[in-house]
C-alpha positions as CSV (number, residue, x, y, z in Angstrom):
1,X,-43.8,-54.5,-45.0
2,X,-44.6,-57.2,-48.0
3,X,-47.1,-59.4,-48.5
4,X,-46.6,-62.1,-47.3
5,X,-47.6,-59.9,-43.5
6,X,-51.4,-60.5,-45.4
7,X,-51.2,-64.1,-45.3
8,X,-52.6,-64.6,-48.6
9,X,-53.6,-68.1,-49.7
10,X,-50.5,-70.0,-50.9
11,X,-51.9,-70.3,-54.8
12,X,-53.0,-66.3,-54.4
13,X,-48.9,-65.4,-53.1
14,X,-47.5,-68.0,-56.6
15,X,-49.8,-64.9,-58.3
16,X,-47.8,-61.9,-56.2
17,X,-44.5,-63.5,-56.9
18,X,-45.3,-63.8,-60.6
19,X,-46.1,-60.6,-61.2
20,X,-42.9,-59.3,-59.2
21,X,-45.5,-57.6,-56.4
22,X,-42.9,-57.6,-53.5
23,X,-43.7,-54.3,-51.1
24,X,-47.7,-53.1,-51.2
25,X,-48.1,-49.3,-52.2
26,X,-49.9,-47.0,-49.7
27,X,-53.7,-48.0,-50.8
28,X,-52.5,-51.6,-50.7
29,X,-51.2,-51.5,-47.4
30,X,-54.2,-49.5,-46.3
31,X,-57.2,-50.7,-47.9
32,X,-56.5,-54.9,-48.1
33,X,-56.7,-55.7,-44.7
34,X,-60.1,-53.9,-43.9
35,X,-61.4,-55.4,-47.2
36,X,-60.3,-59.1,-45.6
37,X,-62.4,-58.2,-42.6
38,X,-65.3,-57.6,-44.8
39,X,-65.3,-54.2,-44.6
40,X,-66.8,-51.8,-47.1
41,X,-64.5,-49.4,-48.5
42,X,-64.0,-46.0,-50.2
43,X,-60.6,-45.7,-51.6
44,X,-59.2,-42.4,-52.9
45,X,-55.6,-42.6,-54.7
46,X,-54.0,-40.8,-57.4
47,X,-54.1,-43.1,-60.3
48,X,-51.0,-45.4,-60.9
49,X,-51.0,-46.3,-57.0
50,X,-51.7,-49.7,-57.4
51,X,-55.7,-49.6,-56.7
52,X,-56.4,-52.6,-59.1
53,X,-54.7,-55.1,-56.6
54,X,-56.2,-53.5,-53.7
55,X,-59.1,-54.8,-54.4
56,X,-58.4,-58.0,-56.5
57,X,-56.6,-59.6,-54.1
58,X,-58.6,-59.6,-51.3
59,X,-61.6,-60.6,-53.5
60,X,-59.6,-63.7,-54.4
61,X,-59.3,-64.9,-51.2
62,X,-62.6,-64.7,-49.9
63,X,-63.5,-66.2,-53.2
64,X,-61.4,-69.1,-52.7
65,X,-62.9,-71.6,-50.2
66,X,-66.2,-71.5,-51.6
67,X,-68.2,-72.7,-54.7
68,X,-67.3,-72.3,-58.4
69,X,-68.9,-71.2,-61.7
70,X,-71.4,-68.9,-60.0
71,X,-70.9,-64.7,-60.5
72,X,-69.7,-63.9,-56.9
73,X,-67.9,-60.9,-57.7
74,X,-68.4,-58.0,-59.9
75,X,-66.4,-54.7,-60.8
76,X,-67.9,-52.4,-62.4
77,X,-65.5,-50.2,-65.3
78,X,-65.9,-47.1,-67.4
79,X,-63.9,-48.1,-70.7
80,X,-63.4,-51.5,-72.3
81,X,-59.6,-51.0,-71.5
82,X,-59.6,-50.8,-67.8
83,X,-62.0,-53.8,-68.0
84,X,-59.7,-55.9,-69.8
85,X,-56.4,-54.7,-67.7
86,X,-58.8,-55.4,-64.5
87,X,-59.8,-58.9,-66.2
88,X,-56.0,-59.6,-66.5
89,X,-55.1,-59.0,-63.0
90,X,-57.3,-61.3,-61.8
91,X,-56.4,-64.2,-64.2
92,X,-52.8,-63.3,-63.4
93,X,-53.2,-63.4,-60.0
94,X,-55.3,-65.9,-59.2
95,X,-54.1,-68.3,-62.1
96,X,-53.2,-70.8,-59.4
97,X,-56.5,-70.7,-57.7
98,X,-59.1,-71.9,-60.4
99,X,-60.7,-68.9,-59.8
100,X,-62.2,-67.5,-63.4
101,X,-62.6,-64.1,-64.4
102,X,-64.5,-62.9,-67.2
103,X,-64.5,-59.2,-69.1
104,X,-67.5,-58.5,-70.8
105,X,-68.2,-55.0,-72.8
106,X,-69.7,-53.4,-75.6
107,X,-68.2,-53.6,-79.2
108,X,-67.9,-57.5,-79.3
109,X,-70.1,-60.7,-79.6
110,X,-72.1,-60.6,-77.0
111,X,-72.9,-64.6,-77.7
112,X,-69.2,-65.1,-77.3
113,X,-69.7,-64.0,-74.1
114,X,-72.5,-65.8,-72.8
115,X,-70.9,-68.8,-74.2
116,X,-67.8,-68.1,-71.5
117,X,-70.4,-67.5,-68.5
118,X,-72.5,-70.6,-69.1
119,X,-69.1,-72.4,-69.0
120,X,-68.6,-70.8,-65.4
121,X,-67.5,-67.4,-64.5
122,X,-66.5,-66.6,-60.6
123,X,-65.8,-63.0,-61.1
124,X,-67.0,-60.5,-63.9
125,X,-65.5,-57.4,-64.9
126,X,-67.6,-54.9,-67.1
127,X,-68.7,-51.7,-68.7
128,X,-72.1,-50.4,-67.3
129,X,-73.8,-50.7,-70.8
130,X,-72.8,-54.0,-71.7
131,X,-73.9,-55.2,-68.0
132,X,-77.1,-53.7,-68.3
133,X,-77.5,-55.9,-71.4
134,X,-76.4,-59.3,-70.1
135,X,-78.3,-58.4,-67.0
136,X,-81.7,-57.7,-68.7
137,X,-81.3,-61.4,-71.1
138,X,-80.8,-63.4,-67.8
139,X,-77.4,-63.9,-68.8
140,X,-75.7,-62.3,-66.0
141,X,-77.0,-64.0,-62.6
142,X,-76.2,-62.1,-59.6
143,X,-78.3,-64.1,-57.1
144,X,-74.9,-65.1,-55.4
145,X,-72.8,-61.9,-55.7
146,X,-70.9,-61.2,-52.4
147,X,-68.9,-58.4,-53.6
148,X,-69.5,-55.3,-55.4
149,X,-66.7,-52.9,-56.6
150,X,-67.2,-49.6,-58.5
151,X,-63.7,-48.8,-60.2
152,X,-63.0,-45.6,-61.1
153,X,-66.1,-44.2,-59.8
154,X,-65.1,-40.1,-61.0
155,X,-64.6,-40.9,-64.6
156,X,-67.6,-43.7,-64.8
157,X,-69.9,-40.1,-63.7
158,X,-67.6,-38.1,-66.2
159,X,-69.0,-40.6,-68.5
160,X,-72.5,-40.1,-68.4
161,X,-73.2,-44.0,-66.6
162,X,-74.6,-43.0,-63.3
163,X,-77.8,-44.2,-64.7
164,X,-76.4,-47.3,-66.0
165,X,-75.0,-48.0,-62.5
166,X,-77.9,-47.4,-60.3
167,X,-80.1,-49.8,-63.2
168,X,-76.9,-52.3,-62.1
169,X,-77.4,-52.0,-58.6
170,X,-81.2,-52.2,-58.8
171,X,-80.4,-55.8,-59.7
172,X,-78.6,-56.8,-56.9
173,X,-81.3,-57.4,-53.9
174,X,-78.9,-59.8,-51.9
175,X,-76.3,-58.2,-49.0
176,X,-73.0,-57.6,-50.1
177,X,-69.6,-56.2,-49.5
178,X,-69.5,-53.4,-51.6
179,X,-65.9,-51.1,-52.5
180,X,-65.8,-48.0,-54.4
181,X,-62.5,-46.3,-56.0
182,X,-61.6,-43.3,-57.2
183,X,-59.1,-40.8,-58.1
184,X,-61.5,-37.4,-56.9
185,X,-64.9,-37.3,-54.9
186,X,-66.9,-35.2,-56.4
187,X,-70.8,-34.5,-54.9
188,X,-72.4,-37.1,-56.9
189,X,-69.9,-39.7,-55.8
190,X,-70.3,-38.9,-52.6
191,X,-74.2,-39.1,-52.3
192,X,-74.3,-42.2,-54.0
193,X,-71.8,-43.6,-51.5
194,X,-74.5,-42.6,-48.9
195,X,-76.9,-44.3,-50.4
196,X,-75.2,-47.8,-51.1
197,X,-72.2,-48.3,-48.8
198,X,-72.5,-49.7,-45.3
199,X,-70.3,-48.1,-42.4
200,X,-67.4,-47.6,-44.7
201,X,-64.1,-47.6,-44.1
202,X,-62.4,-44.5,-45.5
203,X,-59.0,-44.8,-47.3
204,X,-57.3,-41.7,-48.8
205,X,-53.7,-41.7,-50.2
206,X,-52.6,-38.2,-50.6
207,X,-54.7,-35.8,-52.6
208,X,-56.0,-35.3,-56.1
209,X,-52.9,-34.5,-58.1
210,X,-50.6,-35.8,-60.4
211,X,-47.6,-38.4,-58.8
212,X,-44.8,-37.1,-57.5
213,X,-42.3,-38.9,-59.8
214,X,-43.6,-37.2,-62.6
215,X,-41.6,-34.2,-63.9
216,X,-43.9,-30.8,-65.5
217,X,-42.6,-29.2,-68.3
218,X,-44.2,-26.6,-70.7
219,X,-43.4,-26.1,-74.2
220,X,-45.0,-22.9,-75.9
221,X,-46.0,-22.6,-79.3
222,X,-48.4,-21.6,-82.1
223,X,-51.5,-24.3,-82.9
224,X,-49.5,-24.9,-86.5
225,X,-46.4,-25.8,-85.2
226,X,-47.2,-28.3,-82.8
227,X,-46.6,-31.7,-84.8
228,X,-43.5,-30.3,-85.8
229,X,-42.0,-29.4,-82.5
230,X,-43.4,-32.7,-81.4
231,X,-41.8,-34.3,-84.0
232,X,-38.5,-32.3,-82.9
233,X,-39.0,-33.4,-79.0
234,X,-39.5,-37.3,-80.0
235,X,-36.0,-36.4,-82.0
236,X,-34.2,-34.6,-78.7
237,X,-35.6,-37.2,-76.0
238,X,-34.5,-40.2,-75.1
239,X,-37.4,-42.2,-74.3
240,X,-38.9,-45.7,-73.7
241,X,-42.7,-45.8,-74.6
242,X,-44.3,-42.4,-75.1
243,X,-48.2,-41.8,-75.3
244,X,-49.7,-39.2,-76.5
245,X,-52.6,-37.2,-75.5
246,X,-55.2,-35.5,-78.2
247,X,-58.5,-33.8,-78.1
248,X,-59.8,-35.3,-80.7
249,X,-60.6,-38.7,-82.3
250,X,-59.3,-36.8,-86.0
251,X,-56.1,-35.4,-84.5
252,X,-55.2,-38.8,-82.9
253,X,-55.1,-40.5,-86.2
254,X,-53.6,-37.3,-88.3
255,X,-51.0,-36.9,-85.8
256,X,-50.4,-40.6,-85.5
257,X,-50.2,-41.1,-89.5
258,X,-47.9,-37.9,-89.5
259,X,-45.4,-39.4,-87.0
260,X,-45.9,-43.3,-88.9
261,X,-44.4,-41.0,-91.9
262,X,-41.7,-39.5,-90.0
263,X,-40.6,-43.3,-89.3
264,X,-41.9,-43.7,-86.2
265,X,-43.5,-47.0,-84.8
266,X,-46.4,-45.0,-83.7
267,X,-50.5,-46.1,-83.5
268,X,-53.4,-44.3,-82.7
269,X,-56.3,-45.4,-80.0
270,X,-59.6,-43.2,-80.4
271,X,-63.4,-44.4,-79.4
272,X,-64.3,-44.6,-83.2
273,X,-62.1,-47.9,-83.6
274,X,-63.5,-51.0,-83.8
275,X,-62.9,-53.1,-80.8
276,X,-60.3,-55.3,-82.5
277,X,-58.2,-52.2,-83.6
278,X,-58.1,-50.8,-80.0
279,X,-57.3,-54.2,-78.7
280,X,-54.6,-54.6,-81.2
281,X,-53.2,-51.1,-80.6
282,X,-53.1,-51.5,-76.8
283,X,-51.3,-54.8,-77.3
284,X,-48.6,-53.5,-79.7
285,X,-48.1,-50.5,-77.1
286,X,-47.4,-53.0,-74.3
287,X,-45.6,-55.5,-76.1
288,X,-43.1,-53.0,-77.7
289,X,-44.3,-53.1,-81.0
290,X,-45.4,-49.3,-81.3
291,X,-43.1,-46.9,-79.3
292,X,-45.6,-44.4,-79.7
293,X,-49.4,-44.6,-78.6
294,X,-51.4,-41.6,-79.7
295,X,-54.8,-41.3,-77.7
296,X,-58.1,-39.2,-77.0
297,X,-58.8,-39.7,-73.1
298,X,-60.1,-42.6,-73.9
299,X,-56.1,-43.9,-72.3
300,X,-55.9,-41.6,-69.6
301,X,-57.2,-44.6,-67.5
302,X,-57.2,-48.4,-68.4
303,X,-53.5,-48.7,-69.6
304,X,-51.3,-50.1,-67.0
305,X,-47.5,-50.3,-68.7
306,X,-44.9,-49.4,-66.8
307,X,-42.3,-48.4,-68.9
308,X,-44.1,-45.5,-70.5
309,X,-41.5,-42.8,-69.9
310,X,-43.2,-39.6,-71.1
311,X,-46.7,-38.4,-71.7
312,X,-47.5,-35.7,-74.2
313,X,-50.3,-33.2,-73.9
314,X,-50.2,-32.2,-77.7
315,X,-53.4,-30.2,-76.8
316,X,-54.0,-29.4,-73.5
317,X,-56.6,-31.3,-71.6
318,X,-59.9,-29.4,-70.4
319,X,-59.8,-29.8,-66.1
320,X,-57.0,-30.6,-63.8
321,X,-58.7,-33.9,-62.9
322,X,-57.7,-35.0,-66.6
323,X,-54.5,-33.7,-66.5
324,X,-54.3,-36.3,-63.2
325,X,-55.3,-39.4,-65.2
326,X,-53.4,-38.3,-68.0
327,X,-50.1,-38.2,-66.2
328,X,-50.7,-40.7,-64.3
329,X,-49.8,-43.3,-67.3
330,X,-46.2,-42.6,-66.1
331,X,-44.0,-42.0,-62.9
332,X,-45.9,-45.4,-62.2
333,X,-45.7,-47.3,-58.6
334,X,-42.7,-45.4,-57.9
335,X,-40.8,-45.3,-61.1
336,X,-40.0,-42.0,-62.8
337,X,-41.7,-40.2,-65.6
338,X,-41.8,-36.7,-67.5
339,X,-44.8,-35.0,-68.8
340,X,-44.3,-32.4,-71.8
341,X,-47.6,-30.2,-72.7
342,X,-47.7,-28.5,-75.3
343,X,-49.5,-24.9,-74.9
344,X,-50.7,-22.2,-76.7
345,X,-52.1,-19.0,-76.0
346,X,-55.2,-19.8,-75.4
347,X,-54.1,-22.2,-72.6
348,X,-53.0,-19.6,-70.2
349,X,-55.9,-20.1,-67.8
350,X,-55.5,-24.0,-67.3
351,X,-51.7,-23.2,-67.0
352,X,-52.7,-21.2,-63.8
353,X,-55.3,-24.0,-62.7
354,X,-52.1,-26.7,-62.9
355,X,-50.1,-24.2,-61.1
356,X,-52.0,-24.0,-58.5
357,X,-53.1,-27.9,-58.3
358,X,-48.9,-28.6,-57.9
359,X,-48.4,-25.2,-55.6
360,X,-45.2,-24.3,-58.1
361,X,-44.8,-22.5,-61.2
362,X,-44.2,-25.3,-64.1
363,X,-41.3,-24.8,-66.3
364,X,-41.4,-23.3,-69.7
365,X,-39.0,-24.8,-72.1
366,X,-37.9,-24.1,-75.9
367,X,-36.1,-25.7,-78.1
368,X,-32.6,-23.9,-80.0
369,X,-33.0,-25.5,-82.7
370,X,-36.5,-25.0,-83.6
371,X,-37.9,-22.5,-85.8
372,X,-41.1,-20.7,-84.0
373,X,-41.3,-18.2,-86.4
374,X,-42.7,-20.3,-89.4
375,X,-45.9,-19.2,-91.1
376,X,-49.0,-21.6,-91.1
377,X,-49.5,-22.9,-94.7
378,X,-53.3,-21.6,-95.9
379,X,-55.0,-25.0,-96.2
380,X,-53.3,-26.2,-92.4
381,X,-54.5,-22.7,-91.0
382,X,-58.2,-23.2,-92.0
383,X,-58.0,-26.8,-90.9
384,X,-56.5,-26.3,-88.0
385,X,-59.0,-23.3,-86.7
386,X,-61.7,-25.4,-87.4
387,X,-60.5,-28.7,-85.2
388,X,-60.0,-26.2,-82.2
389,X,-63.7,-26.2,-81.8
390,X,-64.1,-30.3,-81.9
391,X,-64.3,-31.9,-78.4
392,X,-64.8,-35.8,-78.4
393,X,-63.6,-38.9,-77.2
């Protein structure tokens, strides 16, 4: 199967062919056409399937016969990342069709973008706050909005913006076409999809766990050696891009300024940052500039680069559910990928809980030539002990 069996608008397939896009994945194949026929939809996928097309293409040919400048279609994001890699795809793909997209989030001018939707906007991507906003000024008009998408529905309800969503859809009073996606369904999700979706169309690909082109391996050590075997792995691994996974917003930057000094081209992302920083960050990561992204979970969803070859876990994420998004930055739409985590004793319990989410025991590596017997230094003990505690974004 390709595409073209969609028969996508000419100036929608110059966007497919540009990007590459030859055979749909699974929630491509399955989702698109019952979206064309109008049909509300609740996609479930693993993350890295290819959900952001699923519904961006579709949306661009409805879009296309009728009138411009007015919001007609909005998707609704839980980071400022995935808006801006949704808000890309659609300018991407529709670039032939005169079709506009516009993201809009917090941590910018908001006048700058107000300016951008007076000048005509067909399709808006945003965070829940920064919606709410526009949408209380007047700025946002969605008198004419024929489709409705919740992205990432799971992690927008991780987030704390159920509120913010339902104060969205308590704006919309018109009928529309309204698709929600997510990686897990938990009970909130689904009562909320009883409450605003219309005789939907069910689409699940597979279940909730990490890709299967993604290799597990476990690397035991002591809290005070981890930068160092890290440092040793980058050393023993070929790799293409690498990202990096932290708990914290401090141990993302320390760890990132640590590898920077080890001669590394290595950045940090974290939810402190100003918005220009993360921007600037994400771009050097895609464009090759940084080899090396380290990240809170802030990146386990929103950063779409293909050739990230290997995630870390330098500390071990808190759920299997973020272990899923975490991974699921490689091994993307089909291509191959290795996960190294990091693990210390205290990890033994979420060790069994990934065990039993990939129905296999996960390999425990070591390194020869690394020493696991070195003492923590005083100061790095202390320090250390007390990050354990810190959990933050």
């Amino acid at each position: 199967m390709s595409f073209e069996t969609f028969n996508f608008d000419p100036s929608i397939m110059a966007g497919v062919r540009a990007l590459g896009y030859i055979t749909p994945t699974p929630i491509q194949d399955k989702s698109i056409p019952p979206i064309m026929q109008g049909r509300d939809i609740i996609g479930i996928a693993q993350t890295g399937t290819g959900k952001t097309a699923a519904f961006v293409l579709p949306i661009l040919q409805r879009l296309l016969p009728g009138p411009r400048g007015r919001v007609r279609a909005l998707i609704v994001s839980p980071t400022r990342e995935l808006a801006e890699q949704i808000g890309e795809a659609i300018n991407d793909l529709g670039e032939q069709t005169g079709l506009q997209g516009l993201a809009i989030y917090g941590g910018v001018s908001m006048e700058q973008q107000v300016r951008k939707l007076r000048s005509g906007v067909d399709i808006v991507v945003g965070c829940p706050g920064r919606l709410l906003d526009h949408l209380w000024k007047g700025t946002v008009d969605l008198s004419h909005l024929e489709v409705l998408v919740i992205d990432e529905a799971d992690r927008m309800f991780d987030m704390g913006f159920l509120p913010s969503v339902r104060g969205i859809l308590e704006c919309i009073l018109n009928r529309r076409q309204t698709l929600l996606f997510s990686a897990t369904m938990p009970g909130d999700i689904r009562r909320l999809v009883q409450e605003i979706l219309h005789d939907p169309v069910t689409v699940q690909i597979g279940r909730s766990a990490p890709a299967t082109t993604v290799s597990h391996s476990l690397y035991p050590v002591k809290q005070h050696l981890k930068t160092a075997l890290l440092k040793e792995l980058l050393n023993k691994t070929r790799t293409e891009s690498v990202l990096i996974f932290t708990r914290t917003k401090h141990r993302a930057d320390r760890v990132a300024q640590q590898l920077i000094r080890a001669g590394y081209r290595a950045t940090a992302l974290q939810g402190n940052m100003p918005q220009y920083q993360r921007n600037a960050a994400l771009a050097g990561f895609r464009d090759g500039s940084y080899k090396i992204l380290v990240a809170t979970d802030i990146a386990a969803r929103g950063i779409d680069v293909l050739e990230i070859s290997h995630v870390v876990n330098y500390d071990m994420p808190d759920s299997t559910d973020a272990y899923t998004h975490r991974i699921g930055r490689t091994g993307r739409v089909g291509k191959a990928g290795d996960a190294f985590t990091l693990v210390t004793g205290e990890d033994t319990a979420m060790v069994r809980s990934l065990e039993r989410l990939l129905d296999r025991p996960l390999e425990h590596r070591t390194l020869k030539s690394f020493d696991y017997t070195k003492s923590a230094p005083a100061r790095e003990y202390i320090r250390t002990t007390r990050q354990l505690g810190r959990r933050a974004v």
